[in-house]
N, C-alpha and C positions, 0 to 999 in steps of 0.2 A: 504493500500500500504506500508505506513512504517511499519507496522505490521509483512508482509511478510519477507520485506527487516530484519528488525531484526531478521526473525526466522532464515534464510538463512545465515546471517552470523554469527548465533549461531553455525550453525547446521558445516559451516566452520569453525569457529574455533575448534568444535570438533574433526573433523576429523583432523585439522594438529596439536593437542594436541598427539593426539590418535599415529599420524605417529612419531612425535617424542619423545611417551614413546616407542614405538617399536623399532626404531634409537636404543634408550641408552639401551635397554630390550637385544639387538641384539649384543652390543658390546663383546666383548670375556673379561673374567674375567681374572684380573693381579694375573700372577704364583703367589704363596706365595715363599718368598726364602726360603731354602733349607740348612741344616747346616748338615755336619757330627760331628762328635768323635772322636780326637785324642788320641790314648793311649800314657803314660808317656814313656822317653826312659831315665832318670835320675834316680837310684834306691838306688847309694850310694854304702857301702859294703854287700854283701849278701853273708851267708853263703852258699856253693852250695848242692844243693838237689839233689838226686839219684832217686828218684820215676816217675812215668810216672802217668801225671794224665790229667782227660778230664774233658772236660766245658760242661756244659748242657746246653740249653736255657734258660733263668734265665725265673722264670714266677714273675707276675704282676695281679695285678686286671683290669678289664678292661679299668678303665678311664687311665692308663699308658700304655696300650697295644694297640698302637695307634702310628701314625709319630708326631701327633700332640704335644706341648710342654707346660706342664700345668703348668700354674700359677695360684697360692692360694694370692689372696689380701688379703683374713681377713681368719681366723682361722674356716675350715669349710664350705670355699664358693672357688671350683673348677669350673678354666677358663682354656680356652687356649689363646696362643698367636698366634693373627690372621696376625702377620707380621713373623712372621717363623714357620719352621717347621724342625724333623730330616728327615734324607735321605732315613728310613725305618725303621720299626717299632721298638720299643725300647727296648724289649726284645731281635730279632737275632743282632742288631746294638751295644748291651751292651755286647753279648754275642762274638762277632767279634773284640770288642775293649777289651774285658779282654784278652783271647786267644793272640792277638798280645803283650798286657802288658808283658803277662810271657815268649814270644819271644823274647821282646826286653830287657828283664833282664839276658837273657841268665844264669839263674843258677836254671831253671828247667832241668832235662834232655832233658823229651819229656811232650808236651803237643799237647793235639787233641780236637775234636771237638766231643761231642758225636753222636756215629753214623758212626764212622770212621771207625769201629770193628778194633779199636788197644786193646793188652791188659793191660788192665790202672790200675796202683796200688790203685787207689782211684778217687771218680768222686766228682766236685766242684757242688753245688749243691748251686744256688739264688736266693734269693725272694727280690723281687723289691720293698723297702718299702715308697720311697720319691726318686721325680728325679724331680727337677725342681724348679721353684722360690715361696719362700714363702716370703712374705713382700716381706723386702728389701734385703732378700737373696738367695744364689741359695743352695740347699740343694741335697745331695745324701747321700740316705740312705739306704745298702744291709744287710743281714740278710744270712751269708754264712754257708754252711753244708760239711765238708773232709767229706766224706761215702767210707768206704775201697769197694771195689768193689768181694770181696772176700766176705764175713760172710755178708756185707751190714750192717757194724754198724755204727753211726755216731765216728767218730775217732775225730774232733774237731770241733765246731763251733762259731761263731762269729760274734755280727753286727760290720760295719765298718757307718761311720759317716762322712764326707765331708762338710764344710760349708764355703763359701764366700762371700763377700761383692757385693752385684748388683749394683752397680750405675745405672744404668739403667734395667727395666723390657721390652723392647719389641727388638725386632731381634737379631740382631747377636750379641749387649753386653750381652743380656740374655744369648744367646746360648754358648759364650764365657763364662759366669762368670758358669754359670753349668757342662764344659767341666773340668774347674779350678776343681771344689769339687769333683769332676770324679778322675781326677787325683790324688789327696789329698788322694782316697779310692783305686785306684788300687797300688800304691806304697804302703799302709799298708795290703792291698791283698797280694799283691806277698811276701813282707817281711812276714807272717804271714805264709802261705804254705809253705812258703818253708822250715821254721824252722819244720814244722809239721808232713813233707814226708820224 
């Protein structure tokens, strides 16, 4: 009889284990927030430039071609941060915030988008080579190519370098202190073009 009696309320507590791993199995997953890119609107004196030039989609290797926002803890060991994320993928979102840079410095003539079939004296060509926190910092590092759009020769190139202090590695101080070394690289971007067009 007790034999029963215990199998029975084994067999109940299984079933209301059961119901509320399904309960918490069932709840809806909390958004990850969400961070955009600001481009720089500070450039300082800029000599002004007469060339018309377009932005390509900068390419990346796969673990950066992604919303997701990677952080390197040690030298050689790629994470992400599971408390943000960018607003769309990292390459058209870097490629939207350069574009606007050289808008907001106002001493390009014209710049497009490639794809826009404008005819552009030269195409900005980037390879995405670090974007995001390493240690205790945030790091952006592009690898740029001036290609005359004429003959398609490289006419100048240059990596650009970006580095700031993380005080903190997860949300939106990460996202912020990354934005910072962002900006660091499109003001020596645009100053750097624009001497070259």
């Amino acid at each position: 009889m007790s034999s029963a009696v215990g199998q029975r309320g084994a067999r109940l507590g299984l079933i209301a284990g059961l119901a509320i791993c399904v309960a918490a199995c069932s709840l809806p997953a909390q958004p990850v927030p969400t961070y955009d890119l600001i481009a720089p609107r500070d450039f300082g004196k800029l000599r002004p430039a007469r060339g018309l030039i377009e932005v390509t989609v900068p390419s990346a290797l796969q673990v950066l071609d992604t919303e997701k926002i990677v952080a390197e803890p040690s030298t050689g060991v790629v994470t992400y941060l599971s408390d943000a994320q960018w607003s769309d993928r990292l390459p058209k979102l870097l490629q939207a915030r350069m574009i606007e840079a050289f808008e907001n410095s106002s001493r390009i003539r014209t710049v497009a988008r490639a794809g826009d079939r404008v005819s552009a004296d030269a195409q900005l060509v980037t390879d995405i080579r670090q974007f995001g926190i390493e240690g205790n910092q945030a790091v952006v590092e592009l690898s740029v190519k001036l290609i005359g759009t004429r003959g398609g020769r490289i006419n100048a190139a240059k990596i650009f370098v970006g580095r700031v202090s993380a005080p903190a590695t997860s949300g939106g101080a990460a996202a912020a202190a990354i934005n910072d070394a962002l900006n660091i690289v499109l003001v020596d971007l645009v100053k750097w073009t624009s001497s070259k067009i």
